[in-house]
N, CA, C and O atoms as a MOPAC input file, in Angstrom:
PM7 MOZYME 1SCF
protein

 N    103.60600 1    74.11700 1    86.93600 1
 C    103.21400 1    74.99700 1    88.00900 1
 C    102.08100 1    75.88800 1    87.51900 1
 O    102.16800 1    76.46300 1    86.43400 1
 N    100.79000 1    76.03200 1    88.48000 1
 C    100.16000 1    77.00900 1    88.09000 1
 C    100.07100 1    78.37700 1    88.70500 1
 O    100.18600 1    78.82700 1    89.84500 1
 N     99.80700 1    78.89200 1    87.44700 1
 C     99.84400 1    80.74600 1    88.14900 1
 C     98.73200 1    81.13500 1    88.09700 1
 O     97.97200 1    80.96600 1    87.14400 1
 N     98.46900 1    81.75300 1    89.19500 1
 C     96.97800 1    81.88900 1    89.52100 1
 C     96.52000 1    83.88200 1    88.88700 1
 O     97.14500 1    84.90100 1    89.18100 1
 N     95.60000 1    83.79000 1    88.24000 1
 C     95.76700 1    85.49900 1    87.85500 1
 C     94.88900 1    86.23400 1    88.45300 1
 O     94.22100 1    87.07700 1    87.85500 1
 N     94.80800 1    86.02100 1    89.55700 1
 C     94.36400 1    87.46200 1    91.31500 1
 C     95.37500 1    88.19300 1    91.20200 1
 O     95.20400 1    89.41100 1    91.14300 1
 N     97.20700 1    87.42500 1    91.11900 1
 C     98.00300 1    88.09600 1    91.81200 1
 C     98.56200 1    89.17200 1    90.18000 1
 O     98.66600 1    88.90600 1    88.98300 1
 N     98.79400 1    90.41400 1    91.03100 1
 C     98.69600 1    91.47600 1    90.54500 1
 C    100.39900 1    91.93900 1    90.78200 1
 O    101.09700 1    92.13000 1    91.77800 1
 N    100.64900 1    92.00400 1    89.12100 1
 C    102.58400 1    92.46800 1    88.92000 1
 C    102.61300 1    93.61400 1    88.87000 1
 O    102.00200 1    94.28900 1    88.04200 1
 N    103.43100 1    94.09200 1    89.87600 1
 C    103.86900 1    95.31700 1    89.25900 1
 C    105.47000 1    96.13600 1    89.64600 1
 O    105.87500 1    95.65700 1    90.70400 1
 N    106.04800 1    96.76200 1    89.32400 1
 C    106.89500 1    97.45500 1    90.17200 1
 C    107.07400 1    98.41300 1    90.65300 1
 O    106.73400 1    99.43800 1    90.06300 1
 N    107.76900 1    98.48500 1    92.10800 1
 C    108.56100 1    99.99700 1    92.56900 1
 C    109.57600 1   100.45800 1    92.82000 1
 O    110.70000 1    99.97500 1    92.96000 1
 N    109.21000 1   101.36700 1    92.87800 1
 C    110.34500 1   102.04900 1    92.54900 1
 C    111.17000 1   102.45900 1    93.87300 1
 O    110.60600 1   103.37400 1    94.47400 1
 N    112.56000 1   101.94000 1    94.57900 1
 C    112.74000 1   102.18700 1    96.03200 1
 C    114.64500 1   102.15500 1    96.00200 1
 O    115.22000 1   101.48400 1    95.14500 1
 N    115.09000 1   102.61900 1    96.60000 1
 C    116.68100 1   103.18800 1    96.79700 1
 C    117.40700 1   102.91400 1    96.01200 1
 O    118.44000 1   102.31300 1    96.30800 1
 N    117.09700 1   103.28200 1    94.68400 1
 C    117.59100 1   103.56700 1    92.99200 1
 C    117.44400 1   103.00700 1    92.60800 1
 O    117.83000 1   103.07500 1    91.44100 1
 N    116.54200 1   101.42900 1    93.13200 1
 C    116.51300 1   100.27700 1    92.07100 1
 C    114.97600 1   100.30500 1    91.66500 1
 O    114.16100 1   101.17700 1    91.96700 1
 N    114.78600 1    99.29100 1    91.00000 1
 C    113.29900 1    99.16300 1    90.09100 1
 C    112.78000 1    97.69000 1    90.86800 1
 O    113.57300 1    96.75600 1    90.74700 1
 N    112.01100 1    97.52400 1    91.34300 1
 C    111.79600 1    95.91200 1    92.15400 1
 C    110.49300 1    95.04300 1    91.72900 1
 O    109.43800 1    95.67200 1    91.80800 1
 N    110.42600 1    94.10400 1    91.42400 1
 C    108.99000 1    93.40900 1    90.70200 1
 C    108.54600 1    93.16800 1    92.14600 1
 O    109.32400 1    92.66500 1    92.95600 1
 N    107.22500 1    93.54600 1    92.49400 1
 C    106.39400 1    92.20900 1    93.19200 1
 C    104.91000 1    92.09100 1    92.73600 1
 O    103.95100 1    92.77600 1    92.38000 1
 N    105.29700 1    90.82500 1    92.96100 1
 C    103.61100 1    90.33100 1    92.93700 1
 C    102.35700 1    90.40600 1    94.07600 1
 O    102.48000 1    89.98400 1    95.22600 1
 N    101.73200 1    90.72100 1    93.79800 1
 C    100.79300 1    91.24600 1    95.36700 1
 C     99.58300 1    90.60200 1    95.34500 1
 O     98.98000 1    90.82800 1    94.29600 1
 N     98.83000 1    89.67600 1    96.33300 1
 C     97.29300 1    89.42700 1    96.17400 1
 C     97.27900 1    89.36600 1    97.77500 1
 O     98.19100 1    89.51600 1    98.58800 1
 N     95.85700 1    89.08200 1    97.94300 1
 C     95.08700 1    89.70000 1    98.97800 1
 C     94.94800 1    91.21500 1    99.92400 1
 O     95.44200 1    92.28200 1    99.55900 1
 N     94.02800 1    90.97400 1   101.41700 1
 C     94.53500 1    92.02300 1   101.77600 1
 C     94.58200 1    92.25400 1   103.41100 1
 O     95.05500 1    91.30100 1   104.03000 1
 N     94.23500 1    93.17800 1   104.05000 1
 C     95.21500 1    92.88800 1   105.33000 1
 C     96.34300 1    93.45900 1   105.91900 1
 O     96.49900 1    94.67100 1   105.77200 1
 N     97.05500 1    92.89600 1   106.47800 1
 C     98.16200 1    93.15100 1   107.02900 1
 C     99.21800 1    92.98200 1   106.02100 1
 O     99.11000 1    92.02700 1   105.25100 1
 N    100.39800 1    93.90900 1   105.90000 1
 C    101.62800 1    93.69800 1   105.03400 1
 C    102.45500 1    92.31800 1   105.26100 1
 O    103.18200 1    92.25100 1   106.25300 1
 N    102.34600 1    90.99600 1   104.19500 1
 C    103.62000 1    90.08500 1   105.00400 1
 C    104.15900 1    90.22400 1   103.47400 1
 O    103.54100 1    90.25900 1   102.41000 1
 N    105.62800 1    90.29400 1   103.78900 1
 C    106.80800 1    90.02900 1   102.92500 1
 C    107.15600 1    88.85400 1   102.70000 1
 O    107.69500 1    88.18100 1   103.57900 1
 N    106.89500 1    88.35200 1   101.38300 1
 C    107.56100 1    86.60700 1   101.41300 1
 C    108.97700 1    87.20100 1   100.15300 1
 O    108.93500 1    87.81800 1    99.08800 1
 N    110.06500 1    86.63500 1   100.96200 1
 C    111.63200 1    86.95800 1   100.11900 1
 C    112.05100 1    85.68100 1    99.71500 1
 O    112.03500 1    84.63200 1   100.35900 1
 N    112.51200 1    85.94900 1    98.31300 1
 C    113.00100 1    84.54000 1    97.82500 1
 C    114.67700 1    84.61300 1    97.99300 1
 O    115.32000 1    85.65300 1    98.13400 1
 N    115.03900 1    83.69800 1    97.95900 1
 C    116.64300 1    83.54700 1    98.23200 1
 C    117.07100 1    83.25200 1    96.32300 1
 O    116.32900 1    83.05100 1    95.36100 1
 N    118.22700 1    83.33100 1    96.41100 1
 C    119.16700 1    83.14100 1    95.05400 1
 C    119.02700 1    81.80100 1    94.91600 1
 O    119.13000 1    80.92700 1    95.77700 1
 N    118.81900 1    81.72500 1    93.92900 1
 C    118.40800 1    81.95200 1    92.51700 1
 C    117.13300 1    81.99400 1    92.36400 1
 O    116.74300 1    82.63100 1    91.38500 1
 N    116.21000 1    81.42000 1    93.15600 1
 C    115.05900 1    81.27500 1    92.91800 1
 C    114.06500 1    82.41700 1    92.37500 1
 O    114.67600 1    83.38400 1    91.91800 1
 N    112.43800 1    82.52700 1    92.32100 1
 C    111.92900 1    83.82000 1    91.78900 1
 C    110.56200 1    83.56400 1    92.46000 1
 O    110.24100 1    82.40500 1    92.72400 1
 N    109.54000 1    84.85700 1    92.81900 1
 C    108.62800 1    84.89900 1    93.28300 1
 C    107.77000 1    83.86900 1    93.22700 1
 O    106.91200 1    83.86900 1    94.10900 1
 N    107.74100 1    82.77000 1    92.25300 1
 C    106.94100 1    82.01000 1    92.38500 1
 C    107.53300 1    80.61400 1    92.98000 1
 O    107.35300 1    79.50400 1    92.47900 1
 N    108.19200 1    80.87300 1    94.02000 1
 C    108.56200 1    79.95200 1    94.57700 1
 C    107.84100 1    79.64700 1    95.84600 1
 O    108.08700 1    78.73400 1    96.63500 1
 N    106.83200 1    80.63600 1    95.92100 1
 C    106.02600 1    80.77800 1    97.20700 1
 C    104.68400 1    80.45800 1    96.37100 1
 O    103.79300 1    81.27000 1    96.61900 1
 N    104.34700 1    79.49400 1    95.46900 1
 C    102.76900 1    79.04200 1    94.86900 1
 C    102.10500 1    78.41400 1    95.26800 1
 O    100.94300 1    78.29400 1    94.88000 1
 N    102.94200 1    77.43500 1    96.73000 1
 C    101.95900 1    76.64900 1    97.34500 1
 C    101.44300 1    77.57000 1    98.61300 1
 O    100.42700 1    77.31200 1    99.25800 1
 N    102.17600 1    78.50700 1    98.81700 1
 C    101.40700 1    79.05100 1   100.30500 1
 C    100.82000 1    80.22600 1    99.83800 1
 O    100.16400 1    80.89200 1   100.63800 1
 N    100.92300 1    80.54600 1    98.84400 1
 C     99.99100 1    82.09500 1    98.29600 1
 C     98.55300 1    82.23900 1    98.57000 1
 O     97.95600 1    83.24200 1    98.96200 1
 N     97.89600 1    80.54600 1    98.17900 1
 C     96.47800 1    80.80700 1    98.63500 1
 C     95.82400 1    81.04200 1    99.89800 1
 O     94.79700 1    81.57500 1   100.31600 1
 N     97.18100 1    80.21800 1   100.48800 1
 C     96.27300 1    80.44100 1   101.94700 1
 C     96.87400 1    81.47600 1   102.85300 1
 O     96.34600 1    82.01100 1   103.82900 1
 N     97.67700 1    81.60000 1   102.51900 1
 C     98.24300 1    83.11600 1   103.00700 1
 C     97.93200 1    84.43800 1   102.61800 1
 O     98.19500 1    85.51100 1   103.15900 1
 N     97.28200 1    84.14300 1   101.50800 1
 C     96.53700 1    85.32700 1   100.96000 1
 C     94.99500 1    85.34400 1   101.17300 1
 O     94.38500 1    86.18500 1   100.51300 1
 N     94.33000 1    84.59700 1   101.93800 1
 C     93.25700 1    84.58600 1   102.94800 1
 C     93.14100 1    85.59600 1   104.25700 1
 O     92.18800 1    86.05400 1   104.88700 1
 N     94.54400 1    85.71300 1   104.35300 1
 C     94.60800 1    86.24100 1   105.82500 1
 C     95.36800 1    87.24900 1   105.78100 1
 O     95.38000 1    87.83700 1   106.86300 1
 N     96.10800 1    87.78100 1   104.88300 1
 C     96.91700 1    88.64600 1   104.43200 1
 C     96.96600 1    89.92900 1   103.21100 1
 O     95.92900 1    90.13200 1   102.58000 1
 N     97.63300 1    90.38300 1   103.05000 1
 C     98.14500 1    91.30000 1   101.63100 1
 C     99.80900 1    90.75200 1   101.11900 1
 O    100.86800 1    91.23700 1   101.51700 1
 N     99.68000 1    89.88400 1   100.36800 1
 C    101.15100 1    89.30000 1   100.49600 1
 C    102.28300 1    89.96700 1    99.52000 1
 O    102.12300 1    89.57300 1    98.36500 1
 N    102.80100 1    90.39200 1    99.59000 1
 C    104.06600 1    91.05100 1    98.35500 1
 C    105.35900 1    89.65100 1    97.88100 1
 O    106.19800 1    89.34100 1    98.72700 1
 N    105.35500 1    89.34000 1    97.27200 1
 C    106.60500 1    88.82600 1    96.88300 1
 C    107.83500 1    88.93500 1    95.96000 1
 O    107.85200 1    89.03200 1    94.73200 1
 N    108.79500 1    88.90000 1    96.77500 1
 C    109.54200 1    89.94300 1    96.12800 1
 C    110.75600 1    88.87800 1    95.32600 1
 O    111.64200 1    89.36900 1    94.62600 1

């Protein structure tokens, strides 16, 4: 799998917990949520083109 390095890690900080996301483009806020077990980069095939048209967070 490749990881593309636009997208920008970081965390926040939100109702006592600590949360990673990864963020590229910009735009409008869309939330892409991964389900159990999986991890943010489970969304690598739609990042590019969703991040054309977007600000994407993945959480």
């Amino acid at each position: 799998m490749m990881m593309n390095e636009e997208i920008e890690h970081r965390r926040i900080y939100t109702n006592g917990i600590w949360v990673h996301i990864a963020e590229k483009g910009q735009g409008p806020l869309v939330l892409l949520i991964h389900g159990f077990p999986q991890l943010w980069c489970c969304w690598v095939h739609q990042i590019s083109h969703l991040a054309s048209h977007a600000r994407l967070w993945r959480l």
